[in-house]
C-alpha positions in Angstrom: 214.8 75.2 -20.1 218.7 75.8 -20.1 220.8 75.5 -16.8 220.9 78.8 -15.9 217.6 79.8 -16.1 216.9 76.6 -13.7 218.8 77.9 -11.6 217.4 81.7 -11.8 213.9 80.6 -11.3 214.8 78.0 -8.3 217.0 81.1 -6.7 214.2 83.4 -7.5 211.8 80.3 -5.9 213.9 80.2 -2.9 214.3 84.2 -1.9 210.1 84.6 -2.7 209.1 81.2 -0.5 211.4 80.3 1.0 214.2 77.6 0.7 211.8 75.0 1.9 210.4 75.8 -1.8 213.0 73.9 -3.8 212.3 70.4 -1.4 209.8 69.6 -3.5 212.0 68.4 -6.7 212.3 65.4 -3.9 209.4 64.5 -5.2 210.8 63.5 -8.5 213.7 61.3 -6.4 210.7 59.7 -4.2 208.0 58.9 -6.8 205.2 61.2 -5.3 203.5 63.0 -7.5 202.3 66.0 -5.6 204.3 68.0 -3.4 203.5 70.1 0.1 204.9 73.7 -0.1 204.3 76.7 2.0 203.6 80.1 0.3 204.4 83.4 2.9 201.1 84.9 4.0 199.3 82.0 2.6 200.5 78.8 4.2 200.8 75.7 2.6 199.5 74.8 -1.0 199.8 71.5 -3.3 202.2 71.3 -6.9 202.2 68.4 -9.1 206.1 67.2 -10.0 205.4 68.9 -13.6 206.5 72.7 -13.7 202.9 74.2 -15.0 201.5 74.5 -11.1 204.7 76.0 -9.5 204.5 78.6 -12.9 201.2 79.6 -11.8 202.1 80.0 -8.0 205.1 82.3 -9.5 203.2 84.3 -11.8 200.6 85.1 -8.6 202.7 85.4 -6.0 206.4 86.7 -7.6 205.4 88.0 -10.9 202.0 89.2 -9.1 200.1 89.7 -11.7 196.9 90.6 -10.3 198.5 93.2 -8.1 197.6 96.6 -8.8 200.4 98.6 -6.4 199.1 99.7 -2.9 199.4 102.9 -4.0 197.6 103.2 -7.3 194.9 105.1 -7.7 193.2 102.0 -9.7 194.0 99.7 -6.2 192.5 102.7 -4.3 188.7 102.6 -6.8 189.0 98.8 -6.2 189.2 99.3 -2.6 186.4 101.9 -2.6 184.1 99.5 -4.4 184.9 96.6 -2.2 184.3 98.6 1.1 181.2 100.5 -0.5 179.8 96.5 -0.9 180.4 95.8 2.2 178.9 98.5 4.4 175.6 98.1 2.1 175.2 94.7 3.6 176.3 92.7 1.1 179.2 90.6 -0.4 182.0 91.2 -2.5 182.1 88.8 -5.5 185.5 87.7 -7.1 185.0 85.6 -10.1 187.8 83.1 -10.9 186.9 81.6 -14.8 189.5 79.2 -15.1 190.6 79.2 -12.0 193.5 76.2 -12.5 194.7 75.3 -9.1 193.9 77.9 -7.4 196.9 80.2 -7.2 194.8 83.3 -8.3 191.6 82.4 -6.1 194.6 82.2 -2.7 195.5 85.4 -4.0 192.2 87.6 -4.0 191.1 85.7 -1.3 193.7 87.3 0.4 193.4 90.6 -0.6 190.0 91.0 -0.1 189.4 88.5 2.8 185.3 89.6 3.4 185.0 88.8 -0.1 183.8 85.4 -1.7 186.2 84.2 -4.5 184.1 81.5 -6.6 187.0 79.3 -8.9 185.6 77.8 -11.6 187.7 75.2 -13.4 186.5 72.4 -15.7 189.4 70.1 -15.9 189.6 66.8 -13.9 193.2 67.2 -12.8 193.2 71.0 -12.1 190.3 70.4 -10.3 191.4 68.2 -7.7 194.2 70.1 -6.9 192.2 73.0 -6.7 190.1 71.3 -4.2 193.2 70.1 -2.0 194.4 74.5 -2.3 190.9 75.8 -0.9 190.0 73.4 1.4 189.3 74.6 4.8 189.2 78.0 3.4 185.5 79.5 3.4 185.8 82.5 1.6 186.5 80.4 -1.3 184.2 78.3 -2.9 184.9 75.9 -6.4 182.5 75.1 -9.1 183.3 72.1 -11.0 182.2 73.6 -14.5 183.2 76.2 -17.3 182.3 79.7 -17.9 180.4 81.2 -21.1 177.6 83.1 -22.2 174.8 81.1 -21.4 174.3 77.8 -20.0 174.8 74.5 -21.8 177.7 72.0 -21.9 181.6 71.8 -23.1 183.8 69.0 -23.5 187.6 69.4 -22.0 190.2 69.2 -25.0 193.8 67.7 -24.1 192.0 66.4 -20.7 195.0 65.9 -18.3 197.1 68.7 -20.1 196.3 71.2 -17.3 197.0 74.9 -18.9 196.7 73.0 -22.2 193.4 72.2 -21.6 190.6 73.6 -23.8 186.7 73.6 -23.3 184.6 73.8 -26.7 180.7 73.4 -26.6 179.1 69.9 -26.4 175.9 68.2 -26.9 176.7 66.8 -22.9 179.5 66.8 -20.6 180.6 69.5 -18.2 178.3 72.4 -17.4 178.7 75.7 -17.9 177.9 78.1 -16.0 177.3 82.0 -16.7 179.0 84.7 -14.7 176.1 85.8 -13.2 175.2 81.8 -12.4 178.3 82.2 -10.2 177.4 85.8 -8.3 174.2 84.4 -7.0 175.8 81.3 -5.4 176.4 84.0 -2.7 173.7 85.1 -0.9 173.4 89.2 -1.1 176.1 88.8 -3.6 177.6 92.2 -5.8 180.4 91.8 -8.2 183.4 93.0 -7.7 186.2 91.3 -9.8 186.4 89.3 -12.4 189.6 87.3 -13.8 189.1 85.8 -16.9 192.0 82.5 -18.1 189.6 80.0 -20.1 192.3 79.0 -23.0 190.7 80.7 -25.8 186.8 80.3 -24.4 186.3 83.9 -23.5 185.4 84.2 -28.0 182.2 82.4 -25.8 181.5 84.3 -22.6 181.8 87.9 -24.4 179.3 87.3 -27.0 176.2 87.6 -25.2 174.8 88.2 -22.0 176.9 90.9 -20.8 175.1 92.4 -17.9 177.6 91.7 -15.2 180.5 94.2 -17.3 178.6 96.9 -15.4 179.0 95.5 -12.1 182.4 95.1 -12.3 185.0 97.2 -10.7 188.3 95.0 -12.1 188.0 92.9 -14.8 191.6 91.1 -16.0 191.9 89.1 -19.6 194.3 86.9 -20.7 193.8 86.6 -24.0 194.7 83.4 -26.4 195.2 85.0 -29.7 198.2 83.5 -29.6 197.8 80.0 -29.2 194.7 80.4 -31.8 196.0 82.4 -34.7 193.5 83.4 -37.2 190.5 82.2 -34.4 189.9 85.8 -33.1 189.3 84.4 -29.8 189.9 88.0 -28.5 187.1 89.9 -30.7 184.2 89.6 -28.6 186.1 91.1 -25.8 187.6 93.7 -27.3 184.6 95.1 -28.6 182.6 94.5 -25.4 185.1 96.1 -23.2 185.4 99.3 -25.5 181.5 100.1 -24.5 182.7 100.5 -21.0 184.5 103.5 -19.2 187.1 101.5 -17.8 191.4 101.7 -18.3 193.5 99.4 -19.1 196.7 98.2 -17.7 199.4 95.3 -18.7 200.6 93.0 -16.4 202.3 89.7 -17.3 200.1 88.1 -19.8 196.6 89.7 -18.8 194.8 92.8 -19.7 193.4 94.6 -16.7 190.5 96.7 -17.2 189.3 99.0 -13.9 186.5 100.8 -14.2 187.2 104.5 -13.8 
């Protein structure tokens, strides 16, 4: 990264959270290797010294990638959904596959506080900061395992590279776990949302087993076709999503599908 665009993103850092924000590159001077920051209207999270966990705080929370405008009449069917959940007696699901360190699960959490975000992450080192993120925070709940299409087990790829990290399936290792696995965690659970960043591993979850597509009110993709050319690790998807009425919207690197 070039000077100035350091010094964009730190300025951009410091007007979004705060000057408090940029204390962390202390951490580089000091040797620690996780740093306590403080995100408005969340409070304070945990950032490893490398860049890849402040870049997903900033795509969340400044970028805000999940955010569908308080105005929109897509935010407005969400809405609907989520209070129509609600006052049947049950619980508002919000599936985080891939869930990292937890920037996205802080973020729906947030926005749809009677819900129950469940972050699933498989890698070691995401995972523990994940952990450290939700902790003490009980509309969030973490499942150490990956997403797919029907149970079994995947091996991490690149372990320790967090957003470089890849699952593939194994004879043993980490679980996996389906999407409906994850809704019934929650007791009187409903699908609401889905967010789906698994690093190529959504060629898995779309092939089969696709029953909780017609739950879903939001369903955002990032898709990996570009760090797997000639893969088509977004084909499954693509064909699944086109059986359902939903639109489509871009925002940052994810597809957003709402169901109409």
């Amino acid at each position: 990264m070039g000077i100035v665009s350091h010094i964009w993103e730190n300025w951009r850092d410091a007007r979004a959270f705060g000057p408090g924000f940029l204390l962390r590159h202390f951490s580089h001077l000091t040797g620690r290797p996780i740093s306590k920051v403080v995100i408005p209207t969340i409070g304070p999270v945990y950032v490893r010294s490398s860049e890849s966990d402040v870049a997903a705080f900033r795509q969340v929370f400044i970028s805000r990638d999940y955010d569908l405008g308080s105005t929109s009449p897509a935010r407005a069917r969400v809405q609907e959904r989520y209070e129509h959940i609600l006052t049947s007696g049950r619980i508002p699901v919000v599936i985080d596959a891939g869930a990292n360190v937890g920037s996205a699960s802080l973020w729906f959490a947030h926005e749809y506080p009677q819900a129950r975000v469940i972050a699933i992450e498989p890698e070691t080192g995401n995972l523990g900061m994940l952990y450290q993120n939700v902790e003490g925070r009980e509309n969030i709940s973490v499942l150490d395992a990956a997403v797919g299409c029907s149970s079994g087990f995947v091996a991490v790829e690149n372990e320790g590279m967090g957003w470089g990290a890849r699952t593939v399936r194994a004879e043993m290792g980490i679980r996996i776990v389906t999407v409906d696995d994850a809704v019934d965690t929650v007791p009187k659970g409903e699908l609401l949302i889905a967010k789906i960043d698994i690093e190529g591993f959504e060629s898995d979850l779309f092939s089969a087993n696709l029953g909780w597509l017609e739950k879903a009110q939001m369903v955002s993709i990032e898709p990996h076709d570009w760090m797997l050319p000639g893969q088509h690790s977004s084909c499954t998807f693509q064909k699944a999503m086109a059986k359902h009425n939903f639109e489509i919207f871009l925002s940052g690197e994810n597809l957003i599908y709402v169901r109409v």
